[in-house]
Steps between C-alpha positions, in 0.01 A plus 500: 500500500364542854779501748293339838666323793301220700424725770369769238303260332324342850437842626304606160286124518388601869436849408251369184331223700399715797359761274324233304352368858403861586358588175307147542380614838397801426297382199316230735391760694332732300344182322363435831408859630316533162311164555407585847331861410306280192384282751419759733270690247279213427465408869191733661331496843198637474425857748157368603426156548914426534442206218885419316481427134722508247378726156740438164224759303715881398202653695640790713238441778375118496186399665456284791376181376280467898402844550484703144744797674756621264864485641868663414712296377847446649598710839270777555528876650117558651528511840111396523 
């Protein structure tokens, strides 16, 4: 048998609930990190003609629907 006083017994229940609601927390937020960067990737601006589309195709480089230019998907390095 498991000897626990009142106190003991309070102490451990506050101790598990705020590591579930940290645990919980930290899981949203990945989630939600990990949805932004999907939606990031299948948002592109176009380099030329500055047209916004969105392109849900596995293409590396997608083509701009207006002006035919093919564009890197996600945040680029170029500096031209």
């Amino acid at each position: 048998m498991i000897n626990l006083t009142l106190e003991q017994f309070s102490l451990y229940a506050v101790i598990l609930s705020c590591a579930v609601i940290f645990l919980g927390g930290t899981i949203r937020r990945l989630r939600h990190r990990q949805l932004r960067r999907s939606r990031r990737r299948k948002f592109i601006r176009c380099r030329i003609c500055g047209l916004a589309y969105t392109d849900y195709s596995a293409a590396r480089d997608p083509e701009c629907p207006h002006c035919g230019r093919l564009n890197d998907r996600g945040r680029t390095r170029r500096l031209g």
